[in-house]
C-alpha positions as CSV (number, residue, x, y, z in Angstrom):
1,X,-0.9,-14.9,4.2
2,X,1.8,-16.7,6.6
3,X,-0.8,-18.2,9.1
4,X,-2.9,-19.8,5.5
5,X,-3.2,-23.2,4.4
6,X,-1.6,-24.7,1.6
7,X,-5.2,-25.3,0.1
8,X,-6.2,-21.5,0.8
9,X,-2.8,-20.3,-0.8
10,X,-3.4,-22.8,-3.9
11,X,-6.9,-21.2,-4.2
12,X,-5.8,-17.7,-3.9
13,X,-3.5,-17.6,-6.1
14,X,-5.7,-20.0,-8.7
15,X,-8.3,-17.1,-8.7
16,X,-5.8,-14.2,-9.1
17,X,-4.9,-16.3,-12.3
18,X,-8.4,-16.1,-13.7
19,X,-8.8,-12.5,-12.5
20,X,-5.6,-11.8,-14.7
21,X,-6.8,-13.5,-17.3
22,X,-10.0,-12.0,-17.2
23,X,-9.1,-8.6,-16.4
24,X,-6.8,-9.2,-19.6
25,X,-9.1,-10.2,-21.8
26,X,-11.3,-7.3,-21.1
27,X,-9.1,-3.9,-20.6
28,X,-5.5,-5.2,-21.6
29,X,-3.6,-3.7,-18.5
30,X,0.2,-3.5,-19.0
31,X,0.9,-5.0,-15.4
32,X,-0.7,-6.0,-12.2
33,X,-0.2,-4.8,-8.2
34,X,-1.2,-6.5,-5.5
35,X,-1.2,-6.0,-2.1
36,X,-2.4,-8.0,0.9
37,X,-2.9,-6.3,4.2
38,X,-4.2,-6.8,7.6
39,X,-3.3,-4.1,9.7
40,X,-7.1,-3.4,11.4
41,X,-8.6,-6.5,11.0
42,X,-7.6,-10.0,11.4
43,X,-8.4,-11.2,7.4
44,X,-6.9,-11.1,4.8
45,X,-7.7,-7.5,2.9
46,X,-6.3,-7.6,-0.6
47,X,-6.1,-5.4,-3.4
48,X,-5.8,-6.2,-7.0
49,X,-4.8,-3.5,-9.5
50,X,-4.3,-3.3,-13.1
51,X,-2.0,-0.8,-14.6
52,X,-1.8,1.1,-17.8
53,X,1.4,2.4,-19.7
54,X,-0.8,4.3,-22.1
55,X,-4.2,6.0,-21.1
56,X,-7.8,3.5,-21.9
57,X,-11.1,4.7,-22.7
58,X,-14.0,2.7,-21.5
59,X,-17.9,4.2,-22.3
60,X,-16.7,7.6,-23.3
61,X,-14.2,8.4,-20.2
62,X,-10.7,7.8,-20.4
63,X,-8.9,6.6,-18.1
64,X,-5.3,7.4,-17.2
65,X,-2.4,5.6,-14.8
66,X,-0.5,9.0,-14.1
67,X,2.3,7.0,-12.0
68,X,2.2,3.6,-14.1
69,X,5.8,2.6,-13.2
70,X,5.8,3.9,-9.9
71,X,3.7,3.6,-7.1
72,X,0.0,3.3,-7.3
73,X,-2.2,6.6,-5.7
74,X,-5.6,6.6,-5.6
75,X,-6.8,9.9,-7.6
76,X,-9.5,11.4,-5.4
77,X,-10.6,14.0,-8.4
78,X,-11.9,11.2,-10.7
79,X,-14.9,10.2,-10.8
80,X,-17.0,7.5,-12.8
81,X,-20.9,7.5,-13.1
82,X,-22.5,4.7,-11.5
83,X,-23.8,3.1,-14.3
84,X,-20.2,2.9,-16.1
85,X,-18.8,1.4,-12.9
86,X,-21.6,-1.3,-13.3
87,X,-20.7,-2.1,-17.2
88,X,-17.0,-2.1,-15.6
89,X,-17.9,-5.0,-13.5
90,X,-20.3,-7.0,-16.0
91,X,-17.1,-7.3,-18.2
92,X,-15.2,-8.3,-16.2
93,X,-17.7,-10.4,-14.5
94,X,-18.6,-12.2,-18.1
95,X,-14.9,-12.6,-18.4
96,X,-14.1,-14.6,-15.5
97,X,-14.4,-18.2,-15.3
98,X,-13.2,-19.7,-12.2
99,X,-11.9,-23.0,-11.9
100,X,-12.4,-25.8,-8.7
101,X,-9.4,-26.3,-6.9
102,X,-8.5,-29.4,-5.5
């Protein structure tokens, strides 16, 4: 983020608001992490993760944050159909409205 405008930092950070707000509305996550990398390429590669003191269900699968409090780890063994990952991403799709930046 160092070699960024101050226009492309305002924007970022103006849609990580609405995806918090969103993301909020939607699933209620306890907390957020980011992270913003660019270690193989040279763009800006960010992540955006909500976390969960208490376990969620979504569709009929619950989901669980095993480390909330700690680090994130991706959990290899889980899996989610296809066509829950795509209601996933309606929601929070329906629930975002970004705003112009000036």
């Amino acid at each position: 983020m160092a070699n960024t405008t101050s226009e492309e930092q305002k924007e970022l950070f103006a849609i990580i608001y609405e995806m918090k707000k969103g993301m909020r509305n939607v699933f209620n996550p306890d907390w957020f992490n980011y992270a913003f990398l660019g270690n193989e390429t040279k763009h800006l590669h960010g992540h955006f993760i909500p976390r969960y003191a208490s376990q969620k269900e979504f569709e009929g699968i619950t989901f669980k944050d095993k480390l909330y409090g700690h680090n994130y780890q991706t959990d290899h063994n889980f899996s989610v159909p296809p066509e829950v990952i795509e209601k996933i991403r309606l929601a929070i799709q329906e629930s975002l409205v970004f705003i112009k930046v000036d």
